[in-house]
C-alpha positions as CSV (number, residue, x, y, z in Angstrom):
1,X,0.0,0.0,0.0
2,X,1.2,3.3,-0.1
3,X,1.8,6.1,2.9
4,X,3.3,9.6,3.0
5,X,6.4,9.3,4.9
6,X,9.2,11.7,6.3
7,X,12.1,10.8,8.1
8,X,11.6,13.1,11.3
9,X,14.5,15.9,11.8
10,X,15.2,15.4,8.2
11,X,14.0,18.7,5.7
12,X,12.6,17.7,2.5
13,X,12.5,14.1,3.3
14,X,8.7,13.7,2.7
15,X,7.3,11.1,0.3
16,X,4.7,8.8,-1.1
17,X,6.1,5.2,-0.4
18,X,4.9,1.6,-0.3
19,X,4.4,0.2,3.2
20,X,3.5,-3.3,4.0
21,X,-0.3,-4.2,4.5
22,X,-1.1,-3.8,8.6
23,X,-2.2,-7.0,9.8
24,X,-4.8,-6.6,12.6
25,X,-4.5,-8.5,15.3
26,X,-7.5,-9.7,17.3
27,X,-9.7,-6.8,19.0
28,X,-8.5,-4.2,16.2
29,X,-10.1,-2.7,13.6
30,X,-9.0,-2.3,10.2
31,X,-9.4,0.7,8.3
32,X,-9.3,2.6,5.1
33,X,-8.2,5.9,5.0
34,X,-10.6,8.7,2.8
35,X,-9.1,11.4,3.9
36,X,-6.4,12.9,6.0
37,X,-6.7,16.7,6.9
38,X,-2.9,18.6,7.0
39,X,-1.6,21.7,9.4
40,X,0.9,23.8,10.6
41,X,2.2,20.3,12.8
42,X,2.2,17.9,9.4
43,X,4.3,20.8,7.5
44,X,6.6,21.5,11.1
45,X,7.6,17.6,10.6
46,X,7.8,18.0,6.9
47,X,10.4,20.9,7.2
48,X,12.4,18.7,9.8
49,X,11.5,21.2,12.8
50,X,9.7,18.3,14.6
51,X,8.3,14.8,15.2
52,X,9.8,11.7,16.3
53,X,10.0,8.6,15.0
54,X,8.5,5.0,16.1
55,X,11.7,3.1,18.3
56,X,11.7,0.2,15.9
57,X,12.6,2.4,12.7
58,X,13.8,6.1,11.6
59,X,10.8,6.7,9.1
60,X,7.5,8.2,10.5
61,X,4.0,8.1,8.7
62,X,2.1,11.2,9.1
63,X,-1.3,11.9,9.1
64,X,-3.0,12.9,12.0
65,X,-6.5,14.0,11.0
66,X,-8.0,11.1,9.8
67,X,-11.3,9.7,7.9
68,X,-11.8,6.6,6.9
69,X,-14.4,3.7,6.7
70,X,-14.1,0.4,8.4
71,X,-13.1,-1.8,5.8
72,X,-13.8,-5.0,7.7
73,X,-16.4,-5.9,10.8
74,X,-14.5,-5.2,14.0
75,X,-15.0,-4.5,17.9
76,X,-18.1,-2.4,17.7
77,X,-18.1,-1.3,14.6
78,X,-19.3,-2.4,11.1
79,X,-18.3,-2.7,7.6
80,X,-19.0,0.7,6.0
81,X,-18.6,2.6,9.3
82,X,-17.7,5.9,9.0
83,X,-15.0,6.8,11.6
84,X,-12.2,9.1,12.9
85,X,-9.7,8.3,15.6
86,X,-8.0,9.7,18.7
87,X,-4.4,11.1,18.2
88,X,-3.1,10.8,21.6
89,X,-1.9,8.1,23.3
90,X,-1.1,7.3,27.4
91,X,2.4,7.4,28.8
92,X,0.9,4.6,31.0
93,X,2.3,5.5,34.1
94,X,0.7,9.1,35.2
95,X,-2.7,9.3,37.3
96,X,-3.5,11.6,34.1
97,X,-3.3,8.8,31.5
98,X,-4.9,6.5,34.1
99,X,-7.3,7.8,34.4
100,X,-8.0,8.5,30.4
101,X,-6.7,12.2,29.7
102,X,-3.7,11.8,27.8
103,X,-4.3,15.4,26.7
104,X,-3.3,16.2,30.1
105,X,-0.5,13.3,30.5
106,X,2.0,14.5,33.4
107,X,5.2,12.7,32.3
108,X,5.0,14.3,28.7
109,X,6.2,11.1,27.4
110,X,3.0,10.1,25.5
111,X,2.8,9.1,22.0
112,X,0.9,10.5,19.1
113,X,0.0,9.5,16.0
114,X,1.8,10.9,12.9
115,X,3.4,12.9,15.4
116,X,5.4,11.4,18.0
117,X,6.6,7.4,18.1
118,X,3.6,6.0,16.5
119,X,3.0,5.9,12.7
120,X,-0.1,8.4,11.4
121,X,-3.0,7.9,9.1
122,X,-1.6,8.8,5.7
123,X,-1.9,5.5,4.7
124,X,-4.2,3.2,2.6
125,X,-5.2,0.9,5.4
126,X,-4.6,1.8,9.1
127,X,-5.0,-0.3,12.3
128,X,-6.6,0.7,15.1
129,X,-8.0,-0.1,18.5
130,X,-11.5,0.5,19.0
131,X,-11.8,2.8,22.0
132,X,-9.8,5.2,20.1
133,X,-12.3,4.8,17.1
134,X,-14.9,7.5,17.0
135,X,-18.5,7.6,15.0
136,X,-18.9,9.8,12.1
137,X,-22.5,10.1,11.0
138,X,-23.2,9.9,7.3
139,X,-24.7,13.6,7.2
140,X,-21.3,14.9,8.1
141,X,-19.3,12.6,5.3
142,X,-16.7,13.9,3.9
143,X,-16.6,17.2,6.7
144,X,-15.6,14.6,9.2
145,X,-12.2,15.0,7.9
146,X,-12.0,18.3,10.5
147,X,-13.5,16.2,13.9
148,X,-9.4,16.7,14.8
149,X,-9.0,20.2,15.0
150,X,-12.8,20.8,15.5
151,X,-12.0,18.3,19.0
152,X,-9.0,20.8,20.1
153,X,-11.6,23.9,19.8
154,X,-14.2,21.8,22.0
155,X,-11.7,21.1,24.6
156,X,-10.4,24.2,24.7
157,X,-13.6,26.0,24.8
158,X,-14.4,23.6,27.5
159,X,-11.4,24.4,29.6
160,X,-12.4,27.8,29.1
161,X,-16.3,27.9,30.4
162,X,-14.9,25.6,33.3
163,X,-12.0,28.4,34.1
164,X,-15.0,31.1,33.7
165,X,-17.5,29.0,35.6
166,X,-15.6,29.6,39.2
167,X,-17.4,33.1,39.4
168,X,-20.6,35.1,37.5
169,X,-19.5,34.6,34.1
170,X,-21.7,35.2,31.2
171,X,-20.5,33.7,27.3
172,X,-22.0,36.6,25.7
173,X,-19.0,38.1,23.2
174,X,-16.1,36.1,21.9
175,X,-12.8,37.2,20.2
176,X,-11.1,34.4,17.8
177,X,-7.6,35.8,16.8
178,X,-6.1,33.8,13.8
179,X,-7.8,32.6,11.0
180,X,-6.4,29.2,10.1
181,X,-8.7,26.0,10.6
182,X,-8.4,26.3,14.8
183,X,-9.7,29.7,14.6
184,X,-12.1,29.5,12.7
185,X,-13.8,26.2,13.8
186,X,-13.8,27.8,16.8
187,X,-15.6,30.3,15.7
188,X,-18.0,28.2,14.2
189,X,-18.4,26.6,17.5
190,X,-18.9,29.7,19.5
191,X,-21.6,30.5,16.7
192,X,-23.5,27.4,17.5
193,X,-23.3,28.6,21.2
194,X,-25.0,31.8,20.3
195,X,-22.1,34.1,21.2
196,X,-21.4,37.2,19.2
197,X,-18.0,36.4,17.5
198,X,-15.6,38.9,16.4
199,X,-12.9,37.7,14.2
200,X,-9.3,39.1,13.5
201,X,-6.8,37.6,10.9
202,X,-4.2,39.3,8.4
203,X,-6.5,38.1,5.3
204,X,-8.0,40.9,3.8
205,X,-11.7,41.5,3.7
206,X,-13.3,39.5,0.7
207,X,-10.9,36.5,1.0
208,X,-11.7,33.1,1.5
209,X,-11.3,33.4,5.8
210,X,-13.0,36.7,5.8
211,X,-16.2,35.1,3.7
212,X,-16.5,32.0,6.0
213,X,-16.6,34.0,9.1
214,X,-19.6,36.3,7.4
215,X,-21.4,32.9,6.6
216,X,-21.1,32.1,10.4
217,X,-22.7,35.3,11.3
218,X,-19.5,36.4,12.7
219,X,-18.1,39.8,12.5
220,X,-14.3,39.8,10.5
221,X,-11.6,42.8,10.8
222,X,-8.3,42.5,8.7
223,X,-5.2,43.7,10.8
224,X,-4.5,45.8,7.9
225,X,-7.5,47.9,8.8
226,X,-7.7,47.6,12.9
227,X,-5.6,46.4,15.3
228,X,-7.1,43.6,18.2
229,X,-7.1,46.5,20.6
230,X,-9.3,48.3,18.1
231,X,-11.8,45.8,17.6
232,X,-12.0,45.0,21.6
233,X,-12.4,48.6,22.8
234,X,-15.0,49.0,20.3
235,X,-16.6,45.7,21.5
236,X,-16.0,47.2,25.4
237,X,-14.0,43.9,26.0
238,X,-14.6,40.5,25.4
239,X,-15.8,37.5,27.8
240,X,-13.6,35.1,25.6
241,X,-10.4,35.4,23.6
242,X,-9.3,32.5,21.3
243,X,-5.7,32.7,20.5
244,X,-4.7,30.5,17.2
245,X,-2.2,32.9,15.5
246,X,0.9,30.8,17.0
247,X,2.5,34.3,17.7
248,X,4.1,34.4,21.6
249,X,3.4,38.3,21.3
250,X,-0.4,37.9,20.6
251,X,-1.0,35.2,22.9
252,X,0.1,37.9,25.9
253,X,-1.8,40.9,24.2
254,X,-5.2,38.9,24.9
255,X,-4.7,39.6,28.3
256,X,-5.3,43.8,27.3
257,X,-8.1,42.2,25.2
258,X,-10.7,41.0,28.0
259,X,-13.4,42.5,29.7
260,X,-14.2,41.9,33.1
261,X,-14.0,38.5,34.7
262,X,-13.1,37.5,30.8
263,X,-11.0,34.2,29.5
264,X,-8.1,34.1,27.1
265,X,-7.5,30.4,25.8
266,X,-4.3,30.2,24.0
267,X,-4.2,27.3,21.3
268,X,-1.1,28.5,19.4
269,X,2.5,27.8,19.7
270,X,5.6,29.9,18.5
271,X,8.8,28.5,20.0
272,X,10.9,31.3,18.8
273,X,13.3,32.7,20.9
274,X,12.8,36.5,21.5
275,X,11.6,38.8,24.5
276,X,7.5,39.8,24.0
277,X,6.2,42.5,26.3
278,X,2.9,44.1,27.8
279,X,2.0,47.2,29.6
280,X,2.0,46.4,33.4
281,X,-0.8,47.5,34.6
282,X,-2.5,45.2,32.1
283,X,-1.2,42.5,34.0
284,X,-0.3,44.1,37.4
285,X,-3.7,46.0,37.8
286,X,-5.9,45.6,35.0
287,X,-6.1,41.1,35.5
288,X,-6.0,41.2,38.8
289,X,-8.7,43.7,39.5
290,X,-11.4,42.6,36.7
291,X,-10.6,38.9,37.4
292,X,-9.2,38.2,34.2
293,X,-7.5,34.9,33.3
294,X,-5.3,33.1,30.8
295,X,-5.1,29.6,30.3
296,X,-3.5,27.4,27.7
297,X,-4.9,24.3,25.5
298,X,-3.8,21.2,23.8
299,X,-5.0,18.2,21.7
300,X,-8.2,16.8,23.0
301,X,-9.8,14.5,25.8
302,X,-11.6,11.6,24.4
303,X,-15.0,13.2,25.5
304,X,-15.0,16.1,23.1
305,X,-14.1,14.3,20.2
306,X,-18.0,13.4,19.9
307,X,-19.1,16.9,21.4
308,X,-16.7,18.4,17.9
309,X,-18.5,15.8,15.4
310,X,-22.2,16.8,16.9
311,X,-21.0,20.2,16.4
312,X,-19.8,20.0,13.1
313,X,-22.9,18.1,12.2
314,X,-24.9,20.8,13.5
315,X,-23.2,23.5,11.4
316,X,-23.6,21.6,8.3
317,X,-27.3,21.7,8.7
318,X,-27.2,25.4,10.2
319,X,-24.8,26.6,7.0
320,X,-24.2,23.8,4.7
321,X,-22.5,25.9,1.9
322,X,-20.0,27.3,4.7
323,X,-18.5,24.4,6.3
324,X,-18.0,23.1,3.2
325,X,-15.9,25.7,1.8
326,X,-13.7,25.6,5.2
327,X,-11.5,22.6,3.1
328,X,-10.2,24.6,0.3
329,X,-7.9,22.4,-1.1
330,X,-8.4,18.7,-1.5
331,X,-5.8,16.9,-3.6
332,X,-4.7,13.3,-3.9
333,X,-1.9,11.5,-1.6
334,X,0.6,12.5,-4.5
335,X,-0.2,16.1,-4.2
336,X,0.9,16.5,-0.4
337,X,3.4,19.0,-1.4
338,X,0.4,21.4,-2.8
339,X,-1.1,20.7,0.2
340,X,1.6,21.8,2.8
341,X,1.8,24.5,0.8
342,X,-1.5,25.6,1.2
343,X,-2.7,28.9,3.5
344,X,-6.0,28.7,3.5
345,X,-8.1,27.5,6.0
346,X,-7.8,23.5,5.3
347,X,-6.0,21.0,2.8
348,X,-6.8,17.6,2.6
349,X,-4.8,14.6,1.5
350,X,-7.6,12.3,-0.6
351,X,-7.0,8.5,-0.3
352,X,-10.1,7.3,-2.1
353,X,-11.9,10.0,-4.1
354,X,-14.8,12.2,-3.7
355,X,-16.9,9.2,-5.0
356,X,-16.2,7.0,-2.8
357,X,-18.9,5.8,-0.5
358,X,-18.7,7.1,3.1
């Protein structure tokens, strides 16, 4: 079969090789990949800035957003099944993992798939075990190729409410900064809530991003035009902040950005080196006196990747034409390179093709 490989810590060592047939052993599921969805992590690895391999090999399969359909009847789950999967994986040895929240393992030594020490899903035919097999109904189809990121923005948004819920707090307006598929799934998800959203990206108004959050109902301003401070003092402060820029700078800024009793949730990273700075009575008067708070987010617990596939089923129903248009580039395995390339909001790697049944 073939499978998009890398060699981790290795620039331009990314390519479309055969791999061996997986073999599943009893209690797994076999399954074939439809779709895998690509991001800022796939083209990271790709550009030899991160990843490590499996211990039995140097090679790494990528692929972390996965769809695919159950090729053979398994553990739970049928012929024809339509499915995602978990990325995550225990350390099995933290009182995090054991007691199922790898996306908050303590010993950091947990695996991912098509990220860290376990092969991904960019792959013909996958394996997997079937409590990290998740439902996708047949209304969502081929949109169930974003239940990975759209499960980041439900944790994270859940992390957020739970941080907000220790006092009066009141989801009313939400900031999303960053207009890549975390920000704006999360936007679509605050949508569903019924929160006014405001977003902000470097897009210009009338491009692709600035369309999709109009077709949500939300409200979009280019930084060319406003700054974030702008758009929040004209908003009188925001309840919520979503950071998904992946700029250190931004991620403190949001704390300027809240109103009263307000959240920032940062879901971007930026691991470059350099000094970022904020007004201190922002931070030494401002956060402590309006009970402001900043939190961070990662990956997803097993419980909101179903909460991420309701919601995404509920937006394609609410605004069909929308979601669909938040994958803007779908090519086949052989055009991965187009597909890293890619800035809008989501590429897709297509194993089987748009005809396929789902």
């Amino acid at each position: 079969m073939r499978a998009l490989v890398t060699t981790p810590g290795q620039a331009h060592a990314t390519e479309v090789a055969e791999a061996p047939d997986p073999r599943p052993e009893a209690g797994e599921v076999l399954v074939r990949t439809l779709e895998v969805g690509v991001c800022g992590t796939d083209r990271e690895i790709a550009e030899g800035l991160f990843g490590v391999a499996p211990d039995d090999g140097s090679r790494l399969v990528l692929g972390h957003e996965l769809l695919g359909v159950v090729e053979r009847d398994g553990p739970g789950f049928a012929r024809g099944d339509l499915v995602t999967a978990t990325v995550r994986r225990s350390c099995g040895r933290c009182a995090a993992c054991a007691q199922g929240a790898p996306d908050a393992c303590l010993t950091g030594d947990y695996g991912e798939r098509g990220v860290t020490r376990l092969h991904g899903f960019a792959a013909e035919l996958v394996v997997e075990a079937p409590e990290h097999l998740v439902a996708v109904p047949a209304s969502l189809g081929r949109l169930g190729v974003l239940a990975e990121p759209a499960s980041v923005c439900a944790r994270a948004l859940r992390h957020a409410r739970a941080v907000g819920a220790r006092q009066p707090w009141e989801l009313r307006r939400a900031l999303v900064l960053g207009t890549g598929a975390i920000g704006m799934l999360s936007a679509c998800l605050l949508r569903l809530e019924g929160a006014d959203v405001w977003v902000v990206g470097q897009a210009d108004a009338g491009t692709p991003q600035a369309q999709l959050a109009d077709g949500l109902g939300a409200r979009y301003a280019s930084t060319e035009d406003a700054t974030a401070a702008d758009v929040a003092r004209d908003a009188g402060g925001f309840d919520l902040v979503v950071e998904a820029t992946g700029d250190a700078q931004v991620m403190l800024d949001t704390l300027g950005l809240l109103g009263r009793n307000g959240v920032a949730c940062l879901l971007g990273i930026d691991a470059r080196r350099r000094r970022v700075a904020l007004d201190g009575p922002v931070l030494g008067v401002d956060a402590i006196l309006q009970n402001r708070s900043l939190v961070a987010s990662v990956s997803a617990n097993r419980v909101d990747w179903p909460a991420a596939i309701a919601a995404l089923d509920r937006a394609r129903a609410r605004w069909p034409d929308v979601l669909d248009a938040f994958v803007g580039l779908r090519v086949p395995v052989d055009g991965f390179a187009d597909a890293l390339a890619f800035r809008g909001v989501k590429a897709t790697l297509a194993f089987q093709p748009d005809g396929a049944p789902c």
